[in-house]
C-alpha positions as CSV (number, residue, x, y, z in Angstrom):
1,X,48.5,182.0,94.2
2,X,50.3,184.4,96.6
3,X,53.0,182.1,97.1
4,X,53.7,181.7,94.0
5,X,53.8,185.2,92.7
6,X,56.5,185.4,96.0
7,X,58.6,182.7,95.1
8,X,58.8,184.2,91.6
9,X,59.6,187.1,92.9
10,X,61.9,186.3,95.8
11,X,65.2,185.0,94.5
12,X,65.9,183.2,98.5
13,X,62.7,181.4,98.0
14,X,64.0,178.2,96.6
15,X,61.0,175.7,97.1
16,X,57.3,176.3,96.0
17,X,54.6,173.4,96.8
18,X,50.9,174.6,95.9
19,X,47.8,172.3,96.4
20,X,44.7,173.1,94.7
21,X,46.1,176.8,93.3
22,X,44.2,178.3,90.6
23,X,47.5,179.2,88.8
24,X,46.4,181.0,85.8
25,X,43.8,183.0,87.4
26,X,42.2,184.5,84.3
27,X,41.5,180.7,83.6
28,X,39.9,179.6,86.8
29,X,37.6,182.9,87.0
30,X,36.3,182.6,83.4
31,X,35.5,178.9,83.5
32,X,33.6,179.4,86.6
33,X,31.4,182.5,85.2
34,X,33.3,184.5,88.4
35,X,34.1,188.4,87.6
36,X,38.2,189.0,86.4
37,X,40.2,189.6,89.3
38,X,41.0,193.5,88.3
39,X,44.1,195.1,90.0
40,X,45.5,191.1,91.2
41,X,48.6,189.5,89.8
42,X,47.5,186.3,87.7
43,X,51.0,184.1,88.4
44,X,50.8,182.7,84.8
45,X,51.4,186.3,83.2
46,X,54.3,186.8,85.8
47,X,57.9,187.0,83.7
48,X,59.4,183.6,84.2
49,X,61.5,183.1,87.3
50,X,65.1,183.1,86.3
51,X,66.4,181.5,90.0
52,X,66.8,177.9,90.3
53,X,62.6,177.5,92.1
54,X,61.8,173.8,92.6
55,X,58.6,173.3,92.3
56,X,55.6,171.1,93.0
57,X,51.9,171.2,92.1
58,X,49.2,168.7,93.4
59,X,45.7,168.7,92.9
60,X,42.9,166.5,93.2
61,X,41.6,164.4,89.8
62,X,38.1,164.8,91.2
63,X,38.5,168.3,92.4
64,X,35.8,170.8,90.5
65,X,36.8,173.9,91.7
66,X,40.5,174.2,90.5
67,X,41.4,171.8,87.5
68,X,44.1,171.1,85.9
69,X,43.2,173.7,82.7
70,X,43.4,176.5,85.4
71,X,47.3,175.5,85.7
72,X,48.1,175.0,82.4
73,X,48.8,178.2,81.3
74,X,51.1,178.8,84.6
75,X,52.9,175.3,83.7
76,X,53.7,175.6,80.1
77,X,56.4,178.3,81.2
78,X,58.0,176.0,83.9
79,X,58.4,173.0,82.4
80,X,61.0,171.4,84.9
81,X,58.2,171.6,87.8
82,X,56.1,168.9,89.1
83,X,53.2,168.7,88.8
84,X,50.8,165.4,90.5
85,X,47.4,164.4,90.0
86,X,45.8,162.6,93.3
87,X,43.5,160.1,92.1
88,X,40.1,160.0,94.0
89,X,40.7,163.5,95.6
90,X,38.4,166.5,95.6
91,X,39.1,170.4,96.2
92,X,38.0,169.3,100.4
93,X,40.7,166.7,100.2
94,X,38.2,164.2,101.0
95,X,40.1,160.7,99.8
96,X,43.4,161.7,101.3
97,X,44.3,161.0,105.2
98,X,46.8,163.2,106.7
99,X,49.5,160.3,107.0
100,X,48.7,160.2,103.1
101,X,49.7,163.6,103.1
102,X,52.9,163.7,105.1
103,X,54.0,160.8,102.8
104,X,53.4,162.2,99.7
105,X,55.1,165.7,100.4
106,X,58.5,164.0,102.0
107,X,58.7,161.7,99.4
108,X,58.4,164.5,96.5
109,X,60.9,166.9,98.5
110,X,63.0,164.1,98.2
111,X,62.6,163.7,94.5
112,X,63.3,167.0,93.6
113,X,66.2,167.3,96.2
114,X,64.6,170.0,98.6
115,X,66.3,169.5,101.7
């Protein structure tokens, strides 16, 4: 979450890749019965970045604690990011090796052109 609030922020950021980031946190602490996060920034009620961010978003299909509904919200405004669901993967990554890893993440800097 805190990388994303400074790459919205940050106009030298140019890259953000988030795995498993509650991005709408009003979302993620409601579905879970948690108490709001009072005085924090929720990323998905930021103004929308207006410098060229690439961005990419993985999280796990099988992962519990941060779903793809706890994104959504954050999403909808950047519709040009990436966003991947790893099949088989949980919020401990369990299902994904770390040459899976190092794959996945220089292939999709590759595909959206991060150098």
């Amino acid at each position: 979450m805190l990388a994303a609030i400074i790459a919205q922020r940050s106009p030298q950021v140019t890259e953000l890749i988030t795995l498993a980031a509650p991005l709408d946190t009003d979302s993620w602490t409601s579905s879970h019965g948690y108490s709001p996060l009072f005085d924090s920034i929720n990323p998905a009620q930021l103004p929308v970045s207006q410098h060229n961010l690439k961005q990419l978003h993985i999280i796990g299909d099988k992962d519990s604690e941060v779903t793809s509904q706890h994104q959504m919200a954050y999403l909808s405004r950047y519709p040009e990011a990436r966003r991947i669901s790893l099949v088989g993967v949980n919020h401990q990554l369990e299902g994904l090796s770390t040459q899976d890893w190092l794959k996945l993440i220089t292939r999709e800097r590759q595909t959206l052109g991060c150098d």
